[in-house]
N, C-alpha and C positions, 0 to 999 in steps of 0.2 A: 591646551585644549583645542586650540585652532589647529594645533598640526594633527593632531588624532584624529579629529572628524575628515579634516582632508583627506587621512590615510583611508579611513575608512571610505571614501568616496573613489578614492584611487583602485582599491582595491576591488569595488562592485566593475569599473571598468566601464562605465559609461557613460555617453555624452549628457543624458539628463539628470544622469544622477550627480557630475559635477554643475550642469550648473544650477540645479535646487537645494544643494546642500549649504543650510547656514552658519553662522559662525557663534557660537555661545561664550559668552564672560568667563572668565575663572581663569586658573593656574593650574597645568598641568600638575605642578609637582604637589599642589596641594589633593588630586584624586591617586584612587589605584585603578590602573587598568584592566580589567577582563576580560581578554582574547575569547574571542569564540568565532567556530567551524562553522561554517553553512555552507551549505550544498548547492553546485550552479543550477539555477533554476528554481529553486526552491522558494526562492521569494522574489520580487520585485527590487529592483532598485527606491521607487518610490514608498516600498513598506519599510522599508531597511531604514531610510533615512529619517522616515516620520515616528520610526520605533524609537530610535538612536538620540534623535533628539527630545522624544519626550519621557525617555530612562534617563537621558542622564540630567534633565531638568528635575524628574524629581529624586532622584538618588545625586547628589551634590559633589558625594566624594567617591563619585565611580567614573570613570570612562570608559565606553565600548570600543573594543578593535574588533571591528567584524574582514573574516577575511573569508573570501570565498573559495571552496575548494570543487574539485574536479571528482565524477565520482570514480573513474578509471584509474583502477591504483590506490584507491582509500583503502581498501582496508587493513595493505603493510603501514601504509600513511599513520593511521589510528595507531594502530599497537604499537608502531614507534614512539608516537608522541604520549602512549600513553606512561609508558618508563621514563619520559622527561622532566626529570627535575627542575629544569630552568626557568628561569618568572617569564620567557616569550612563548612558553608550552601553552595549549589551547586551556582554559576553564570551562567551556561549552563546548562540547561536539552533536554537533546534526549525524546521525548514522540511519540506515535503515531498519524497520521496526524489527527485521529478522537477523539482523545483525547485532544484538546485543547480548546476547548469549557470547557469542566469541569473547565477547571483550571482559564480561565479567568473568567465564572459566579463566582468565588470565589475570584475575582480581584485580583488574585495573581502575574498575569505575567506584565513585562513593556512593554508600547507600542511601536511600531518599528518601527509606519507607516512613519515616516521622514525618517529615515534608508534605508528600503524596495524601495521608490521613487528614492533618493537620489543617493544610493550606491550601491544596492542591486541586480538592474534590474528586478524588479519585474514584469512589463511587458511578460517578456518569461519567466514565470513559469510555471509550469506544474497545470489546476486550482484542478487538485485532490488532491493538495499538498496545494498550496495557499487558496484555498478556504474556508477549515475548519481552516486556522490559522487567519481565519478574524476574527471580530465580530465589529458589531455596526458601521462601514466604518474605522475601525482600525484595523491595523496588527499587530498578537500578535505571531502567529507562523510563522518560516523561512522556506523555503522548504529545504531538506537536501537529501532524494532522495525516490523512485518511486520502487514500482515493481507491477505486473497486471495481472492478465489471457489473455493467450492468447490459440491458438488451437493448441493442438498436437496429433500431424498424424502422422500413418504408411505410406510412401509411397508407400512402396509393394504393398497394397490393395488399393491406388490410382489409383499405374500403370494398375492393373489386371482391374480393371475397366475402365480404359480407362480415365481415370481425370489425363492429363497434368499439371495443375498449381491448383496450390488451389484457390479456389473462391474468389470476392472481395465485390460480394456482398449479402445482406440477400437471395434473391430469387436463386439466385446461389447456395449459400448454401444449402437449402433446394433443392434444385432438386439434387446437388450432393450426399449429404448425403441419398438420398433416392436409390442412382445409387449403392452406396457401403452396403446399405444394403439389404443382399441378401444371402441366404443360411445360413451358422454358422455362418457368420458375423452381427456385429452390424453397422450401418454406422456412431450413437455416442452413449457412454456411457454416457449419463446425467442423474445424478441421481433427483428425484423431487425436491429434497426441499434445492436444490442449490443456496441459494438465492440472492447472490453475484451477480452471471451470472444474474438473472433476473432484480437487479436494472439497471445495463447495458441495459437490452433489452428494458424499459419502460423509463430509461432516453434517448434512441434511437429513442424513438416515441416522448422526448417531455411530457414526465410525470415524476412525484416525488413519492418518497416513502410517503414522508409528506412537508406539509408547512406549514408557517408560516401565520396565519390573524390575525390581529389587537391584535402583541403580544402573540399570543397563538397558540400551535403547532397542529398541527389537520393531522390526516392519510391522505393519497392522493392515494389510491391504486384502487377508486371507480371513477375514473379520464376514460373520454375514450384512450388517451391515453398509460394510466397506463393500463388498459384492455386491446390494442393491442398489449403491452409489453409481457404481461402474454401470449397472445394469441400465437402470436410469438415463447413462451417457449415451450407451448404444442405443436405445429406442430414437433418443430424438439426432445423434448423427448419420445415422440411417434416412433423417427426413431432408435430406437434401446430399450436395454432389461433392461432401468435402474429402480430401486426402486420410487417405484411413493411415500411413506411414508418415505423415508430415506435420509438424506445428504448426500453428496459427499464422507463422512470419513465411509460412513457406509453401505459396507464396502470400505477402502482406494479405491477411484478409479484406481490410480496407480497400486493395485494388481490388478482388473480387467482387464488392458489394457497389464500387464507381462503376463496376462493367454491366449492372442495369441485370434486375429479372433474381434478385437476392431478398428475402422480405426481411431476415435477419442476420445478425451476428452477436456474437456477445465480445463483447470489450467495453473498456474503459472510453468513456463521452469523447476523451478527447480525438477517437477516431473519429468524428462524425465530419469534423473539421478537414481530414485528409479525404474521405470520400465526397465534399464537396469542392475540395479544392480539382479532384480529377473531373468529378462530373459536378459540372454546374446547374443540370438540369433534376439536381437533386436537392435540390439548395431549397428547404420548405416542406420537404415532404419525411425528413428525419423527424424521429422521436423517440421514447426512452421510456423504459420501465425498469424496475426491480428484478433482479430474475426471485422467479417466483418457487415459492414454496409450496413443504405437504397443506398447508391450511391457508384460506385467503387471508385472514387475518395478521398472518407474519411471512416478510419475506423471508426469501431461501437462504440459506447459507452463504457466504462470499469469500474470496481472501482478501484479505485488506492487507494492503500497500500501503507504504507511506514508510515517515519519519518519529522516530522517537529522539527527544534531548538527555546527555548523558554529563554526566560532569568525572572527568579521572580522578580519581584518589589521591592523585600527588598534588592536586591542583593549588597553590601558593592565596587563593583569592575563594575560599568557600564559601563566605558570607554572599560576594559580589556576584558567584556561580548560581548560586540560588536564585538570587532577586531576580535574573535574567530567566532565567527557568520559568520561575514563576509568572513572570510577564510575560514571556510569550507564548505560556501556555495556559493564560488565564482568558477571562470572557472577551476582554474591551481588544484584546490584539488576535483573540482567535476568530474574532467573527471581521478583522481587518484584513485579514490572511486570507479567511474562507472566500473574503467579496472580490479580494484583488487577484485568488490566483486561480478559485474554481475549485476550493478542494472542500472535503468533509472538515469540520472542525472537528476537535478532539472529544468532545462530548455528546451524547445525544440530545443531550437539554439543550443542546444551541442548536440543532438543525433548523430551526425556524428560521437561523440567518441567511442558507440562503433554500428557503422554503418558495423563492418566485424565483428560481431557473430548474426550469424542467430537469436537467441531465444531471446536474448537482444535488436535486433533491433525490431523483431516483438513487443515485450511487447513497445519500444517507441514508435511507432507509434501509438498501441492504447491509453498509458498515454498522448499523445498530445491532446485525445478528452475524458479523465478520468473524472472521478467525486471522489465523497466522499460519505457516507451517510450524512442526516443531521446534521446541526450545532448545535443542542437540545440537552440543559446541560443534561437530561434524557435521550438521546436516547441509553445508554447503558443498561437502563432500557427494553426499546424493544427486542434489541438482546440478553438478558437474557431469555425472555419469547417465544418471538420469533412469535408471531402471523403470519408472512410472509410466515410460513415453515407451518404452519397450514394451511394455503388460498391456497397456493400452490398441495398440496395433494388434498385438499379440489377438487380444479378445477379439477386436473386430473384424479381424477376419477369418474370424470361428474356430479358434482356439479354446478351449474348455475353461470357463474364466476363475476355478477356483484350484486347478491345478497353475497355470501361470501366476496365478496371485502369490499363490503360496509360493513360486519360484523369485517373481519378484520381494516379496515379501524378506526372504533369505539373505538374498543379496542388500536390503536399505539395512536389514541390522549388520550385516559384515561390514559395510560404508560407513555404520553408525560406532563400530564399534572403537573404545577410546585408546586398547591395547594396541588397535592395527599400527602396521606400522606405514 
């Protein structure tokens, strides 16, 4: 037992987390060990070990081997170890929520769905977590936690314009944003071919990227819908000075919004932290909302990011696989997760945990109405080529948006298709 907790302290790789990890009673040879995957960064050293030791205080005849893995190159990583027979094969794997589609078309993962029902409260999950761990009316991924775009704002250039509260809803938005752009200012920086932010706006209207007919995956972007989406995007990119042929990283939008005279952008909170690390004289005047929706009463749409837990079907230890599942994906370790790393917890009935950090709260309440991209063992084939970032440009620079749609449209189900070769 003493050499397993070391392993696992070795493994996190860091100076505190060797020297606050303790040493627990017992005989190795009397537990069985539980390998499992987690992804760098994913957690703290300091949640790992406070987890580690109080699983296996009260599971007696389990030992955890947490080992940390890299997420460049997981996904051969995965599908390797998911065909491993050997007792040092993972029982846990950390994957990304849009990633478990692969692994199940590969019938690698065990199904959960008794578990999920049962134990798990699957009911209050977050569906941009849940969703993609489905497949075929079975649950193969757990929800483990959430993070999202939301809007962040200079208040300064709120105030000066005269905007009290930040808006709640689409129409709002757009007359505000149009109030704060005005002279050097932009009222947002959104670059075109953001394409995250737009599956948000198109599944807000009630439209898909793609779907599913009779078995076969087919683009959905030529959807009216999915055209009001798009439509949507253009009104408010048009209200400031962003690249109509370029993504959000290019260049970093965070450095556009450090260079002063930006009142928005939308990303994930934890830019906020890079825009004041460039400009420090911004340090107090960031703040966060929901991106907002058709109705005040519910935020907009969002894509939810994050992690789902998976256990392989070969796995030697499925009693042991669960019980870790379960703990870290139950109340008393998600809301330890949520405080230590900033993220959404897996369910909505826990947003209350962290209900007093502005930026945390605002990303829960849009994860409460999240999505995923499609569940298409391919669909990592699309976001490689990326047709969406194509249509997108396309439109905004007065290309007819329902004949490109439909061009785009063509090519996600050729990408999607499972015959290609």
């Amino acid at each position: 037992m003493q050499q397993r907790l070391l392993a696992v302290c070795l493994a996190l790789a860091t100076t505190a987390a060797l020297g606050g990890c303790g040493l627990l009673s017992g005989s190795d040879d009397e537990r069985d060990t539980v390998t499992v995957w987690l992804m760098k960064g994913s957690a703290s050293a300091g949640f790992l070990e406070k987890f580690t030791e109080a699983f296996e205080r009260k599971h007696t005849d389990l030992t955890l081997d947490i080992q940390i893995q890299d997420w460049t190159g997981i996904g051969a990583k995965v599908s390797a170890a998911l065909e491993n027979e050997d007792a040092a094969a993972p029982d846990v794997i950390e994957v990304g929520n849009t990633q478990v589609a692969q692994y199940v078309g590969d019938g690698g993962l065990l199904d959960l769905t008794l578990e999920s029902m049962r134990d798990f409260g699957m009911d209050d999950w977050l569906p941009g977590l849940a969703e993609p761990g489905s497949h075929g009316g079975a649950q193969y991924g757990i929800p483990w936690y959430a993070a999202n775009r939301v809007v962040i704002y200079d208040k300064q250039l709120f105030d000066e314009a005269g905007i009290t509260k930040p808006p709640t809803t689409r129409a709002q938005w757009l007359r505000d944003t149009a109030r704060l752009n005005t002279g050097p200012n932009q009222g947002i920086y959104l670059a075109g071919q953001d394409w995250y932010t737009l599956a948000g706006f198109i599944w807000e209207e009630g439209g898909e990227l793609a779907k599913e007919r009779g078995g076969r995956w087919k683009g959905a972007l030529d959807s009216p819908p999915a055209l009001r989406g798009m439509d949507f995007y253009r009104q408010l990119q048009a209200l400031g000075k962003g690249p109509k042929a370029a993504d959000e990283e290019d260049p970093p939008q965070s450095g556009v919004f450090a260079d002063g005279g930006v009142a928005q952008i939308i990303s994930v909170p934890s830019a906020a932290t890079l825009i004041e690390e460039q400009n420090p004289e911004l340090k107090g005047r960031l703040g966060f909302f929901p991106i907002p929706g058709k109705r005040a009463d519910k935020p907009g749409a969002v894509f939810t990011g994050g992690s789902d837990l998976v256990v392989p079907r070969r796995t030697d230890q499925p009693r042991g696989a669960v019980a870790v599942v379960g703990a870290l994906a139950g109340k008393t370790w998600q809301t330890e997760l949520a405080k230590a790393m900033n993220y959404v917890p897996n369910k909505t009935t826990l947003a209350g945990a962290v209900a007093d950090k502005e930026a945390v709260a605002a990303m829960a309440a849009g994860a409460a109405h999240g999505r995923a991209t499609p569940s298409a063992r391919r669909w990592a084939a699309v976001e490689s080529e990326n047709p969406i970032k194509r249509y997108m440009t396309d439109v905004l620079i007065g290309g007819d948006p329902a004949r490109e749609a439909a061009k785009a449209s063509r090519r996600i189900t050729e990408l999607l298709d499972e015959n290609r070769s």
